[in-house]
C-alpha positions as CSV (number, residue, x, y, z in Angstrom):
1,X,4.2,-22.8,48.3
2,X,4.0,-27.0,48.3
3,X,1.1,-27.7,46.0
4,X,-2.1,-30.1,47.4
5,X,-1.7,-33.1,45.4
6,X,-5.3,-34.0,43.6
7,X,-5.5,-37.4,43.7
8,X,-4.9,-40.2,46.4
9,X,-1.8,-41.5,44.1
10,X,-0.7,-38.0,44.9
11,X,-1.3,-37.4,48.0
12,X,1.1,-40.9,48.4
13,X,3.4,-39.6,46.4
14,X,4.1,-36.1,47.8
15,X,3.9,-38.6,51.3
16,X,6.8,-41.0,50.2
17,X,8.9,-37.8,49.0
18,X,8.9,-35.9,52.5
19,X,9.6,-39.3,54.4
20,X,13.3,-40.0,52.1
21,X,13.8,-36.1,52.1
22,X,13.6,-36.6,55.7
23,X,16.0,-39.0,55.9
24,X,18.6,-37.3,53.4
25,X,18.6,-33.8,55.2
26,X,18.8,-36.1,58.7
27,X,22.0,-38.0,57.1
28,X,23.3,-35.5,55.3
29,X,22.4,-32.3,56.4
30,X,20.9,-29.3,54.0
31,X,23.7,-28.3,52.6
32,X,25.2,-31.6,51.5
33,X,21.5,-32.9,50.6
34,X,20.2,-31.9,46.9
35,X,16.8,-32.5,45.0
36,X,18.9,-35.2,43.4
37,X,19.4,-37.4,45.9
38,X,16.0,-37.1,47.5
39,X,14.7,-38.1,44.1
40,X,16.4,-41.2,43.5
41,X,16.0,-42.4,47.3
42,X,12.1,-41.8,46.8
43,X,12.3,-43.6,43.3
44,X,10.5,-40.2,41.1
45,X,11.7,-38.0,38.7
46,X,12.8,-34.6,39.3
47,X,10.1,-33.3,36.7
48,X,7.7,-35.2,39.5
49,X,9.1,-33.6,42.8
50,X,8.9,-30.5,40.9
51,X,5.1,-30.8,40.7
52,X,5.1,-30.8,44.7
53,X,7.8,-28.6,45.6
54,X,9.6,-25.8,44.0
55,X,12.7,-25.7,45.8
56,X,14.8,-27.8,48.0
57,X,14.7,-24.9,50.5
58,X,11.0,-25.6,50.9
59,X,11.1,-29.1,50.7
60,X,13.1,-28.3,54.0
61,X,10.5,-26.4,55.5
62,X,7.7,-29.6,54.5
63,X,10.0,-31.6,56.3
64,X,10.2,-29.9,59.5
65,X,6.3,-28.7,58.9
66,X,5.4,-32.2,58.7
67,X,7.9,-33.6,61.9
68,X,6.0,-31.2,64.2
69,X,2.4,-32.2,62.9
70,X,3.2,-35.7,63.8
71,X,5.2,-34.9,67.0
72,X,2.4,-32.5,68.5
73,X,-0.6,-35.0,67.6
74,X,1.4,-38.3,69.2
75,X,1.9,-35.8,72.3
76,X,-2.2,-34.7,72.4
77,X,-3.3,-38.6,71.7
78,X,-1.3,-40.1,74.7
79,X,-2.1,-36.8,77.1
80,X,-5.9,-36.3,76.2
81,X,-7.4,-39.3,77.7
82,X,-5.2,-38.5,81.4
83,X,-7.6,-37.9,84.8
84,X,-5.8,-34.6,85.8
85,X,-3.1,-32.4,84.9
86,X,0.3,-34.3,86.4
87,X,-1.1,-37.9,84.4
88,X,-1.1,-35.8,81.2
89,X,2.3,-34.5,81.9
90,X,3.7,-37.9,82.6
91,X,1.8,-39.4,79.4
92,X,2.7,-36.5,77.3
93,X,6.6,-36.9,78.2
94,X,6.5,-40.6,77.9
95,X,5.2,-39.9,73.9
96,X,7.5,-36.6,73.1
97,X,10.4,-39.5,74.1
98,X,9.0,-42.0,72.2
99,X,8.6,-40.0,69.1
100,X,12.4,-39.0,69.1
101,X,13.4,-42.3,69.7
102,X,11.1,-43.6,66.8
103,X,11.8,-40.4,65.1
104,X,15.7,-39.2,65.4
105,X,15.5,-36.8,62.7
106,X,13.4,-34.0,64.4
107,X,16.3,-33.5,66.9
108,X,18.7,-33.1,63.3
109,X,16.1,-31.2,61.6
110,X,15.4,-28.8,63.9
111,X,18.5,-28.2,64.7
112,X,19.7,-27.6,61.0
113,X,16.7,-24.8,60.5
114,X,17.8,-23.3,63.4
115,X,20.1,-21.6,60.3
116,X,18.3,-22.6,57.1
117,X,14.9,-22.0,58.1
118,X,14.8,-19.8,61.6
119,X,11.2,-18.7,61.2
120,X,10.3,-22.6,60.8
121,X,12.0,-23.2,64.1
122,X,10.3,-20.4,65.8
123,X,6.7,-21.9,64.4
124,X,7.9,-25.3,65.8
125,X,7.7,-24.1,69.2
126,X,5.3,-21.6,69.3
127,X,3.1,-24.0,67.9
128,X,3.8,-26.6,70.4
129,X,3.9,-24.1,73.4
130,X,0.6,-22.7,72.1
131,X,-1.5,-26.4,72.8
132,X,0.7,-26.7,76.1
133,X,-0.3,-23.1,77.2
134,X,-3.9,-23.7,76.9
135,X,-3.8,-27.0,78.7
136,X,-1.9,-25.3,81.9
137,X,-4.3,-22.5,81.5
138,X,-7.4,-25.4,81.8
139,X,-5.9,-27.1,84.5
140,X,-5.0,-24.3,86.8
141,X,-9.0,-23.0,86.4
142,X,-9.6,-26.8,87.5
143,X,-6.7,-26.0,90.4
144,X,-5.1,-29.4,89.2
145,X,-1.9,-26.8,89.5
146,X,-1.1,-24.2,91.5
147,X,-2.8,-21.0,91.4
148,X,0.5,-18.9,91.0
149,X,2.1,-21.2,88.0
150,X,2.2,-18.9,85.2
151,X,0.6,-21.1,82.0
152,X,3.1,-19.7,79.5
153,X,6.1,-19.6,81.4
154,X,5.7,-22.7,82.7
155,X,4.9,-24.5,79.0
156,X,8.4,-23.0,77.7
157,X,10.5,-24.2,81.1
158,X,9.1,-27.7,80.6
159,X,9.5,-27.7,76.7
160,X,13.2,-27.3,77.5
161,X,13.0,-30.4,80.5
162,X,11.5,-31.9,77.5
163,X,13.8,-31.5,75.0
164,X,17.0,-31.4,77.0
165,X,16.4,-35.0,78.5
166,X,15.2,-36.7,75.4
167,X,18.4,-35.3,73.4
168,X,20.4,-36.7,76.7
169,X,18.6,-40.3,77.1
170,X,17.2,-40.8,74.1
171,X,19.3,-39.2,71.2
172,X,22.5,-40.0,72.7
173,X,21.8,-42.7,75.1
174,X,25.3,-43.6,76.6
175,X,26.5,-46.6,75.4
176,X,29.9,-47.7,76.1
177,X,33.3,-45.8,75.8
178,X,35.3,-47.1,72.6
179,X,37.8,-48.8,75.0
180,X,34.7,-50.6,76.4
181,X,36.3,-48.6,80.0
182,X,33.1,-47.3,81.2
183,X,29.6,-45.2,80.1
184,X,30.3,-42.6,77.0
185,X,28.8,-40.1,79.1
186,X,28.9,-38.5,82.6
187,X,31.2,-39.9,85.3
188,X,30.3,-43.3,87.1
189,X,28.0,-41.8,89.4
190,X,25.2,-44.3,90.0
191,X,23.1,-42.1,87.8
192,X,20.2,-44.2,85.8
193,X,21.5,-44.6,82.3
194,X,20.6,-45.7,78.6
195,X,23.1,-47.9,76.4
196,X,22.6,-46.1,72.9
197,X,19.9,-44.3,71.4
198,X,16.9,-45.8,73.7
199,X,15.0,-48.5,71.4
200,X,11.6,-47.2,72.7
201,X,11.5,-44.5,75.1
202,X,13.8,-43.3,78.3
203,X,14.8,-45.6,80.9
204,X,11.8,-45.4,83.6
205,X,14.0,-43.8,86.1
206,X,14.8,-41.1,84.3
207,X,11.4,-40.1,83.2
208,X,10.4,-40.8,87.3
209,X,13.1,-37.8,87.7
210,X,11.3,-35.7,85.5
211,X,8.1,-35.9,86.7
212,X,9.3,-35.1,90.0
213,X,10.3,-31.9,89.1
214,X,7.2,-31.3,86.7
215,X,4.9,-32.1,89.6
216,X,7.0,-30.0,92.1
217,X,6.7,-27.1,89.9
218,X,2.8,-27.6,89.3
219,X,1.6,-29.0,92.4
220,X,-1.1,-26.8,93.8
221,X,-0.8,-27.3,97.0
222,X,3.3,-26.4,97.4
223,X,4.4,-23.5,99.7
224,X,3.0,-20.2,97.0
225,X,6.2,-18.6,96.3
226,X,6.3,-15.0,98.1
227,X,6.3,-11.9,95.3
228,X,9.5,-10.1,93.9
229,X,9.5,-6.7,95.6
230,X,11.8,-3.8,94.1
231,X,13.1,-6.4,91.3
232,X,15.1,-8.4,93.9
233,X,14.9,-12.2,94.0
């Protein structure tokens, strides 16, 4: 277990050891990273990240720990101050995208405990699903959504809307082909577009798109879907 540092000189140092370890297991991945280079990158000793940190397996776990703290609060500051339900979905979007273009290294973090850490992964999302639960859950008892939307379901549909999207217009942008031809990605359909990792957030279009389906999905006042009888869709 990571020990509490004591002292605010502490507290900064444990600070400016997760931020470079961030960046080493983001550009190098885990298995090529090592306690060594995280050391010299932060400027400390081993004998100090030792005093913090007993392994780099947990350093790991700090990392991706600490990436969805920050991610989840940036989400809750630009949602809570919303007027109903769909303006929190649009402002809660617009920061998730944000973040990962500001922060590149959850999409490579998370993706790298997938294998190193899975129960780390697993807390990443429950832990996000769990705030986005109980906000669906308060706004369909406000009937800001529709009575039928199932709170849980519906968090983990629009996680993935979430995640797929950002990795798509944010991580990878498009940017232009290496023969300068045409967009790196998709076929010349018209489609709205990035050029490279997005410098701030997705192009406006794109998150327009997305909100469309988020509000279609939510709306409460959409034809109720009729039930399932017999297990047949």
């Amino acid at each position: 277990m990571s020990t509490v540092p004591r002292t605010e000189r502490g507290t900064r140092t444990r600070a400016r050891i997760l931020e470079v370890a961030t960046e080493v297991f983001a550009g190098h991945g885990y298995h090529d990273a090592s306690i060594v280079k995280i050391t010299e990158a932060a400027g400390v000793g081993q004998g100090t990240f030792y005093l913090y940190f007993s392994s780099k397996q947990e350093v790991f776990e700090e990392v991706a720990k600490d990436l969805n703290s920050r991610v989840r609060r940036a989400m809750l500051t630009a949602s809570s101050g919303a007027g109903d339900r769909l303006a929190a979905e649009r402002a809660g979007f617009r920061a998730f995208f944000r973040f990962t273009a500001e922060n590149p290294a959850l999409y490579r973090i998370m993706r790298q405990a997938e294998f190193v850490a899975p129960h780390v992964l697993r807390l990443h999302y429950e832990r996000i699903a769990a705030g986005y639960v109980a906000g669906l859950r308060a706004a369909r008892a406000r009937g800001e959504i529709g009575a039928d939307v199932d709170p849980e379901v519906a968090a983990w549909a629009l996680m993935g809307v979430g995640e797929m999207v950002g990795m798509r217009w944010v991580l990878w942008g498009d940017g232009a082909r290496p023969d300068g031809t045409g967009p790196a990605w998709g076929p010349d359909d018209g489609a709205p577009r990035a050029s490279g990792p997005h410098p701030d957030s997705v192009p406006e279009a794109v998150l327009d798109a997305a909100m469309l389906l988020v509000e279609r999905a939510l709306a409460p006042h959409r034809t109720p879907r009729p039930p399932i009888l017999g297990g047949t869709p």
